[in-house]
Every structure is written in C-alpha cells, then in structure tokens.
N, C-alpha and C positions, 0 to 999 in steps of 0.2 A: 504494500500500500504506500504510493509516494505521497507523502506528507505537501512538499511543496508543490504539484498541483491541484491541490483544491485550492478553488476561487477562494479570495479575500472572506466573502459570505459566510460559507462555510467553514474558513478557519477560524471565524469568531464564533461561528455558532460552537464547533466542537473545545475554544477556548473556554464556553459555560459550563462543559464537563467538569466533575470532580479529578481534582490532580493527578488522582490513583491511575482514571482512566487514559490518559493520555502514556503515563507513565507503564503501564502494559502492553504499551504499544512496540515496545521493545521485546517485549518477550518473544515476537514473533519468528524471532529470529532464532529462539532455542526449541520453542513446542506451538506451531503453528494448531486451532483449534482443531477438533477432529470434522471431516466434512467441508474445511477451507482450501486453500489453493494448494495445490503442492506444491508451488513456490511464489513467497510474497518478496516484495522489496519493504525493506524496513524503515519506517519513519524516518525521520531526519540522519540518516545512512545513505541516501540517494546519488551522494559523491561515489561511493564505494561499491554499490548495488549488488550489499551483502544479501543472500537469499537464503532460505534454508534448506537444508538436504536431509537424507537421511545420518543414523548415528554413524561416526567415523569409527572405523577401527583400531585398537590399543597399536600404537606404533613405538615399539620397546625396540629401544637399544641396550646392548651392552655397555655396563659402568665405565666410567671414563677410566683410563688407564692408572693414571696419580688419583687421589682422592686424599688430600692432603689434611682434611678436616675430621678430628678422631669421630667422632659420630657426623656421617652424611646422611640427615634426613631428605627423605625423599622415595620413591619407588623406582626407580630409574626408567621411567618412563618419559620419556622424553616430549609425547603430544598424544594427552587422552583426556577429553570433551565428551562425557557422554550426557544424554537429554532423554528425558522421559516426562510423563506430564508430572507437574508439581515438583520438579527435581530437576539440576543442574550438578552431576558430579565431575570429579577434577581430578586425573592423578597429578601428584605434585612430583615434580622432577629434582634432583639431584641440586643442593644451593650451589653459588658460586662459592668458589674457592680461591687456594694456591695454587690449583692447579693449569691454570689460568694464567699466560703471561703478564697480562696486564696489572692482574689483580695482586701477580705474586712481586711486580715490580711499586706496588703502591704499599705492599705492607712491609718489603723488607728495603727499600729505600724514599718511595716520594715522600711518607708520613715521617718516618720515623728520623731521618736526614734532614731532607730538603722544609717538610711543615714543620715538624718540632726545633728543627736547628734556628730558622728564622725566629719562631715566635718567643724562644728565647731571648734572641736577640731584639726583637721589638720591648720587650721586659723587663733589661736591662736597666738600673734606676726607677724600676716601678714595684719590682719585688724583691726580695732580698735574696741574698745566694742560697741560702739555704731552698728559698724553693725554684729558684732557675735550677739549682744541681738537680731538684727531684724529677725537675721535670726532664731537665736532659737526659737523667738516666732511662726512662721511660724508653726515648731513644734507642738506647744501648740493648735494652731488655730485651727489644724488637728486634734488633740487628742481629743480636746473639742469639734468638727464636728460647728466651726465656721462659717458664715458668709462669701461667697467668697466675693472677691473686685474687682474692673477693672484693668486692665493693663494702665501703663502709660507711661513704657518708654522701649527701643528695639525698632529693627527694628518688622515690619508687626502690632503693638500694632492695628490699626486700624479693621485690618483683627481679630484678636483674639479677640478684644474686641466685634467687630459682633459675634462670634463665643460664645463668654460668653452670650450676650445682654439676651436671654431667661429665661437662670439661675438668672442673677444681677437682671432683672425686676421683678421678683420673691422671689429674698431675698432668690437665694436659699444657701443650706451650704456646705459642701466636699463630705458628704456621697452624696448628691442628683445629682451629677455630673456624667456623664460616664466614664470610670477608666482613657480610652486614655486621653478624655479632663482633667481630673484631676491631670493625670500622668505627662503630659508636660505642664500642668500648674505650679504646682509645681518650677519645674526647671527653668521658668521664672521666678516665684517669688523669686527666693532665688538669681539670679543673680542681680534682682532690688535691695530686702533686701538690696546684699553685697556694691553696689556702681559699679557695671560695666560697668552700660553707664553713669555715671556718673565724672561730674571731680573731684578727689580726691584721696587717698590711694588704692579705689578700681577698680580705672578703667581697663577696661581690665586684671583685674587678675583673674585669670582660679581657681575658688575654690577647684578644683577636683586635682590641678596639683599634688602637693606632691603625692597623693594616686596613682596617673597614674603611677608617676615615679617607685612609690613603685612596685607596680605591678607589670611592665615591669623587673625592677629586680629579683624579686622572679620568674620570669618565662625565666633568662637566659639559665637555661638548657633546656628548652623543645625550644627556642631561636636557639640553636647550630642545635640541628637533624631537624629541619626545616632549616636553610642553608644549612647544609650536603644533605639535599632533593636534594636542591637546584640546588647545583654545579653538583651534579649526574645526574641531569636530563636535565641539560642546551643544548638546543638548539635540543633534541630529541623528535619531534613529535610523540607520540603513546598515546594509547588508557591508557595504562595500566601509565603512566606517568602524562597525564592529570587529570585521573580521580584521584591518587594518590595527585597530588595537591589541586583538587578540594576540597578533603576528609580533607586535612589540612586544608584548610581557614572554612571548615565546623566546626569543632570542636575544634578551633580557636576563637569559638564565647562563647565557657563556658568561656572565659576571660571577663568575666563582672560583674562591679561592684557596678551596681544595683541590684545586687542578690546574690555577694557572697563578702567576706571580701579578703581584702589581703594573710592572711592565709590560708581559705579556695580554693584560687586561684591556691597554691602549687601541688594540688591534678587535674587539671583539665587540660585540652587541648589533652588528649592523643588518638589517634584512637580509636574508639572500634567497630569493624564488629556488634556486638553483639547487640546495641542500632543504628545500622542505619533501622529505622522506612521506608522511601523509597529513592530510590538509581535511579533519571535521569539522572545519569552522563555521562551513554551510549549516550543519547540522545542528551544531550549539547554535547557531543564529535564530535558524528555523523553532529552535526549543523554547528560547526567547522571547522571540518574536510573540509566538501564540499562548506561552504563560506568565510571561512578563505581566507586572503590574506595579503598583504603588505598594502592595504587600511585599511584595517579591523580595526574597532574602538571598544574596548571592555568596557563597563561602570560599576564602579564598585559603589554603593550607600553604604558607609561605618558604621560598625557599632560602636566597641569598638575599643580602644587603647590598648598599650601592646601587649599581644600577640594575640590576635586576630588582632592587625594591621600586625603584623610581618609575620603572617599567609596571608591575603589577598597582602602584598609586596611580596610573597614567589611565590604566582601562580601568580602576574602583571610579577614579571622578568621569572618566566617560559614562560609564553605569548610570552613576548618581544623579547624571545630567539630562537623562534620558525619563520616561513616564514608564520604562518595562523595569526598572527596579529600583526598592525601596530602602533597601540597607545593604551594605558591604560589610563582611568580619572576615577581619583577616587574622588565621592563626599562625602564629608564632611560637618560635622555640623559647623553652622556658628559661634556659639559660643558653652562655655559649656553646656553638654547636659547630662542628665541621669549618672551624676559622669562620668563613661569611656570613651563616644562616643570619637572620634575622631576630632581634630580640625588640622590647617594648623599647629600651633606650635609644637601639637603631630608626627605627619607625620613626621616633619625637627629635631624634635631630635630624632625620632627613628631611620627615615635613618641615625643623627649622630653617634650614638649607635654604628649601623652596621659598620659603615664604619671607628671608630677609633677603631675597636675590637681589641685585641689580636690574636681571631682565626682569624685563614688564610681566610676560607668560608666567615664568617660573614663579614671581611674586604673586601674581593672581592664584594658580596653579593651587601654591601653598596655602594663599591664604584658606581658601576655599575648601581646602582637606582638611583642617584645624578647625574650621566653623564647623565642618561636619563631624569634625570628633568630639567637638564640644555640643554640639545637638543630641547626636546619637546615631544620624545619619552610616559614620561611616564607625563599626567599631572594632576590637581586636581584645583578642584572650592569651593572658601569656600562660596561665597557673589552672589551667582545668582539665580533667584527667584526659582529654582530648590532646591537649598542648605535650603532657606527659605522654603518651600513646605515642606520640609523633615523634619523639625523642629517644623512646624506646628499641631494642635488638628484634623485637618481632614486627610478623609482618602486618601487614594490614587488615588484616583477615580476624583479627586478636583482637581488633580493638575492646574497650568493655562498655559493657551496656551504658554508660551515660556517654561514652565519646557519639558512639553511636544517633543515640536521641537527639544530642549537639546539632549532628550533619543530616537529619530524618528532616529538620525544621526547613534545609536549603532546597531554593529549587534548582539551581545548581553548585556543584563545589568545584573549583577548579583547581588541580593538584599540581602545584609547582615545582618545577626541575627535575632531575636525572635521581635526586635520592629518594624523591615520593615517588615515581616513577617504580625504582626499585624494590619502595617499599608495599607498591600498589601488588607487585607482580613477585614476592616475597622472596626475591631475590635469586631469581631461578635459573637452570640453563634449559629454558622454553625454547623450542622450535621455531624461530622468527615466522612461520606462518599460524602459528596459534591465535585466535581471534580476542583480541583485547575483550570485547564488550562479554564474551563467556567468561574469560580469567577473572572479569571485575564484578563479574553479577550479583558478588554478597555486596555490593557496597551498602549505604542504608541510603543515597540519593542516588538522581542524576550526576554523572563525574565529566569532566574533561580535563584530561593529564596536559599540559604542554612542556614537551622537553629536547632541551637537545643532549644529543648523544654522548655519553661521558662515560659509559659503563659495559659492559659485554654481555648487554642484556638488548635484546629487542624482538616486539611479538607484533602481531597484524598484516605481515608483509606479507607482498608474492614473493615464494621461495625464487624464484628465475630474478625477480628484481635485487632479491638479499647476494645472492651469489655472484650477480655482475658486479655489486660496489664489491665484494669480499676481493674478487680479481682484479680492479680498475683501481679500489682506493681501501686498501686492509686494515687502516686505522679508522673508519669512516662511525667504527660503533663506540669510540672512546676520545676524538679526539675534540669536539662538539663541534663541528663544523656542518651537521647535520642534527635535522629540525624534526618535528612530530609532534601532532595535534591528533589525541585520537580520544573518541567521547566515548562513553557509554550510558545504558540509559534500564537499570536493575529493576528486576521486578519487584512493586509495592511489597509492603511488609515481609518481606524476604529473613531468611534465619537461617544463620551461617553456623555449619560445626567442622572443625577438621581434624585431624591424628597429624603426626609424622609426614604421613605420606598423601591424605589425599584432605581435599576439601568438597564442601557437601553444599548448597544453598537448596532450601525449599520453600515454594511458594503455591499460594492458592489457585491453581490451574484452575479451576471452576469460574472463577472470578475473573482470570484474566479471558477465557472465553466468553463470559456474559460481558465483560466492557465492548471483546470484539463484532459483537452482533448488534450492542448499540449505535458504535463508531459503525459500519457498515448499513445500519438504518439511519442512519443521519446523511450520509454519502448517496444513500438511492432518493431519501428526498428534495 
C-alpha cells in the first residue's frame, strides 16, 4: 500500500485514525493479513519498495575462525528473520569482537594510545598526577590485554557489574571482552580513574571538555551554513526542506571524536549525495507529514557535541518552526561519554555559542533555542533511566520498562550516530542484507537511525551493492565517509524478550488486521 499516493483528502482523513493504526501499517511488511495481497508495498518504504515474501531460510555459517571474546553470545547464525502472525523472531549472530581488524586496532591502540594519551594530556593542570597516572595506566592495562576489574562507583555500577560478573569470574582480560562491553567500559573506567564521583579536584569535571570546546571551534564555519539553513527554512513545511535538515544532523555525526582528532574534524561534516549508502527521508517525511501536529513529541537520542550537536539543534528548531511538531527532547548522556557524546553542560554552552554570536542567524538561531528551553518547547533529560540505558554495555533491546514508556510517548525518535546505531542492532556481525525495520521491530516507537559509517556493522543493503564498495572502497564501513538514513516503523504495543542468542517481539496480529480493513475501507471510499 503506497502511503504517498493517496490524494491530500485522504491522507487527512486516514490522519483522524488513532496512532496505533497508522503505526501497523508497518507490520505489513512482516505478516501481511490473511486473504491480503501476496505482496504489498509498505507505507512510507516507497523509496525502497520493500515487499513481503514468504519466511526466509536459517542461513548458518560456521563460527568465525578467532572468536576472541571469552563468552561469544550469539547462535552463529548469521541472517535469521522468521515471521508468523503475532510474532517476529530473530536469531542473534555472533557480537563484534577482536576479531575484527578494525575493532582489534581500536582496542589495542586508537583508545588506549592515541584517546587516553591525548586526554591526558588535555588534563594536564586540571587534575593532579595522581589521577592522570590512573588514568594512563588504564592505557597500559589495555596495551598489555590486562586483567579487567569490577566497577565501583557511578550510577547503574550494580547493573554493569552483572553485566561484567561472566568475564570477572573468569579472570577474563580486554581482548576477551565484546568490543561494545569493552568500548563503554573503558569510559567508565577512566571517569573513576579521574575522580568524578568522587569528592575532590575531580569531581564532576568533564575530561573530554577542553577537546569539545576545541572542536566546536574548528567547526564554526561549517556552524554559520547550518544556521543560514536555518533561518531559510524556518517555519516552511516541505519535503525538500525536511529532508535537507534531516541530511544535516546526518552528516553532523562525522563530528566525532572517538574517531577523529581535532584537526582531522576541519575536513568533515559537509553533505555528500555521493556517500548516502540509503536515503528514508521520504518516508520519515511522509510519517510527518500525516501525524505531525501541535501535540506531536519528537525524540531525539543524542550522539556527539560540536557540530554534530549544532547539527541535531539545527533540524529540533526546524521542527519547532513548523505546525507538524510540538516538543523536541533531546536525550543525552548522563555523564562523559566516548570523548564527544553530548552532556547537559555541552547543550547550554552551545546554545550559549549561538546565541552570543556575532552572526545575525546564529544569534537569532540561539536565541530562539533558549526561549524554547525556557518554555518547554524544546526539552532534554540527562539522569533518567533512559539517559542510563543509553550509557549502558547492553543493547537496545534491554532497555527497562520506564526507558521504554519514555520513547512509547514519541511519535518519532531519531537515533543518532554510529554508537546508537550499534547499539540499535546490539552490536552484531548481521549480514548487510538483513532488513533494518525486522532487526528494530521491538522498538516501543517509530525510529529513524541516521549515521555514518564508523563501525563494521551494517544491515538493509543489497548484498551486490555491499560487495562493490567492499572491492572499490574497503574502508567504506569505518571510515565515515558514508551516510544512512534508515527508519523503521514497530508494531503498537509490541513486547520484547530475548536469551543469549535470539530475540523474540510479539504483537497483536488480530489488531493489526482489523486496522488493515479499516485503512482499506477508507481507501475504496
């Protein structure tokens, strides 16, 4: 059923539907009703003219050769989607690892070298030696595939320290860790190292800040044509305006500095048609368009600071300017996170940035974000179990029932960069042809991911298209030079369980055939 040909008419009429039903309109795409078409095209998918078939067959490969993580969860199945009514199963595949060039060159030199050595150095008169030594050593521990340890202090320490309990009983060391648990382990320890929840010189101080700030400077001019976007597009609802913003906060997320230096960051954020790998924008637009309102709650799960934050403020006040939404939240990490992430401090002096500029745009820009954060218009959550979820070694799929309810209220969430991304798709080695919108179906909304490429993960593609970049451009899945915008769209009340190895989503099949016979009696009149 293509969404974007019904008349104007009818997209308002089927706009009077309750939420739910627009929002099953996705399901089509895993359990078409019984006595419907044997192949529809799915709502706001019309770019991609995804259709349904029958169930795919378990495509099991043998385990990777290295498997360098002491317990590899997973079935080693590499692409298994099965669908039945009321039910969406998932074998989960093998996490990333060390096995992994890329991965085994971030855990045993980019982090523990090139990130920890600098942010030492950025600390230098701001903490005392005792905790730059801690933190260097951390360093070393890595280098030398040390020994991990427990967690002791932060908030969730409980939760993580389950989450290690496997590893610690085992005496396992860094190599043998999964990359994600390793990756956001890490950034716990170095905030312990520093003294952060601690009382002292180091409490609450952001190890990352100086380098954010640096950042965010080196990127005032690509800062300016992102406001100029801005003001040009304020308060004009269109397709070609939306998708123009969207395409900003997309490539907004090469501003990170988990992966690139300061310097290197001068060269990055710029559009390029040429590296967008796939393009839902139509489809978020179209979702928009027809449930947009003045209620409408937009959720944004934040990634990096600088310009990639300025980039996601750039499309909340496009939003805000618009009659299809009502409020922007934007979630943020609760404390320092992966060098750049985003925190409540980052947010308030960016919008300061803006709003004491020079340029005219930028000044407006700002001030207009600050009115709206002092309204209510535009708001953000740093310390809600959501915020903690987000910060956490598991994946998305884990969330707990209040993060949940959090993202049930949006009518869309938009999941930012290469680590949501990750953590959308638990961090997996998925067959690049595995269909996003199944991998993501427990989510509790509507989602669109937008990320570029930073990690050795990617799902939704044609295998024939993934394999010409693999031979034309072999760095093309980590170096971020390449873009993806890919939505999905979960069926209502949906309830997620999984093990080890597989994940489970079940939904009211009865429900979503009774919406489809309405939507379908609306369409014949």
């Amino acid at each position: 059923y293509n969404h974007k040909r019904l008349s104007s008419n009818r997209r308002m009429r089927i706009g009077s539907l309750a939420v739910p039903v627009l929002i099953t309109l996705g399901l089509l795409a895993f359990c078409p009703p019984s006595g419907a078409f044997v192949s529809c095209r799915v709502p706001f998918l019309s770019k991609v003219g995804f259709t349904t078939s029958v169930l795919p067959k378990l495509r099991v490969s043998s385990a990777p050769k290295t498997i360098m993580s002491l317990f590899p969860e997973g079935s080693g199945v590499t692409g298994a989607v099965s669908r039945e009514d009321g039910r969406i199963s998932v074998e989960l595949p093998f996490e990333l690892d060390n096995a992994d060039e890329f991965v085994y060159d971030t855990m045993t030199s980019r982090v523990p070298t090139k990130i920890i050595g600098r942010t030492v150095e950025y600390n230098q008169g701001k903490l005392d030696q005792a905790r730059l030594d801690a933190m260097a050593a951390i360093g070393e521990e890595m280098r030398s595939n040390g020994n991990i340890v427990a967690l002791s202090l932060g908030p969730n320490v409980a939760m993580w320290n389950d989450c290690l309990k496997p590893y610690l009983e085992k005496s396992a060391t860094w190599n043998q860790l999964p990359w994600y648990v390793a990756e956001t382990y890490v950034y716990h320890r170095l905030l312990e190292a520093s003294g952060y929840w601690e009382e002292g010189g180091g409490k609450q101080v952001d190890i990352f800040a100086a380098e954010k700030e640096e950042a965010l400077g080196s990127a005032l001019p690509l800062v300016a044509g992102r406001m100029d976007a801005c003001v040009k597009a304020r308060g004009v609802w269109s397709e070609d305006n939306f998708r123009r913003m969207l395409q900003m906060a997309l490539w907004g997320n090469q501003g990170d500095s988990s992966l690139f230096t300061v310097a290197d960051l001068k060269g990055k954020g710029e559009q390029k048609l040429e590296g967008m790998l796939i393009d839902d924008g139509d489809d978020v637009f179209g979702w928009l368009d027809t449930m947009g309102s003045a209620s409408a709650e937009v959720h944004m799960l934040n990634d990096n600071s600088g310009m990639e934050l300025v980039s996601d403020l750039a499309l909340a006040h496009y939003l805000l300017t618009t009659d299809k939404v009502g409020t922007v939240v934007l979630h943020l990490k609760p404390y320092p996170f992966f060098v750049s992430d985003a925190t409540e401090t980052d947010l308030r002096y960016t919008i300061g940035v803006l709003a004491k500029s020079d340029d005219a745009n930028q000044k407006t820009v700002g001030s207009e974000l600050q009115g709206w954060l002092d309204s209510g218009k535009l708001q953000f959550s740093t310390d809600t179990q959501l915020n903690m979820d987000l910060a956490s070694p598991q994946p998305m799929w884990c969330l707990r029932a209040d993060a949940r309810k959090t993202l049930s209220k949006a009518t869309i969430a938009i999941a930012k960069g290469d680590l949501m991304y990750r953590k959308l798709l638990g961090d997996r080695k998925w067959e690049v042809s595995e269909p996003f919108d199944a991998l993501c179906s427990y989510f509790p909304c509507p989602l669109v991911a937008l990320r570029t490429c930073k990690s050795p993960l990617a799902v939704g593609m044609n295998r024939r298209d993934a394999d010409k970049l693999d031979a034309d451009k072999p760095t093309w899945k980590v170096d971020g030079d390449c873009g993806m915008i890919q939505a999905c769209f979960p069926p209502p009340g949906n309830k997620v369980t999984w093990t080890a190895s597989t994940m489970e989503v079940q939904y009211d099949a009865a429900k979503v055939e009774e919406d489809w016979k309405k939507l379908a009696e609306l369409d014949e009149d």
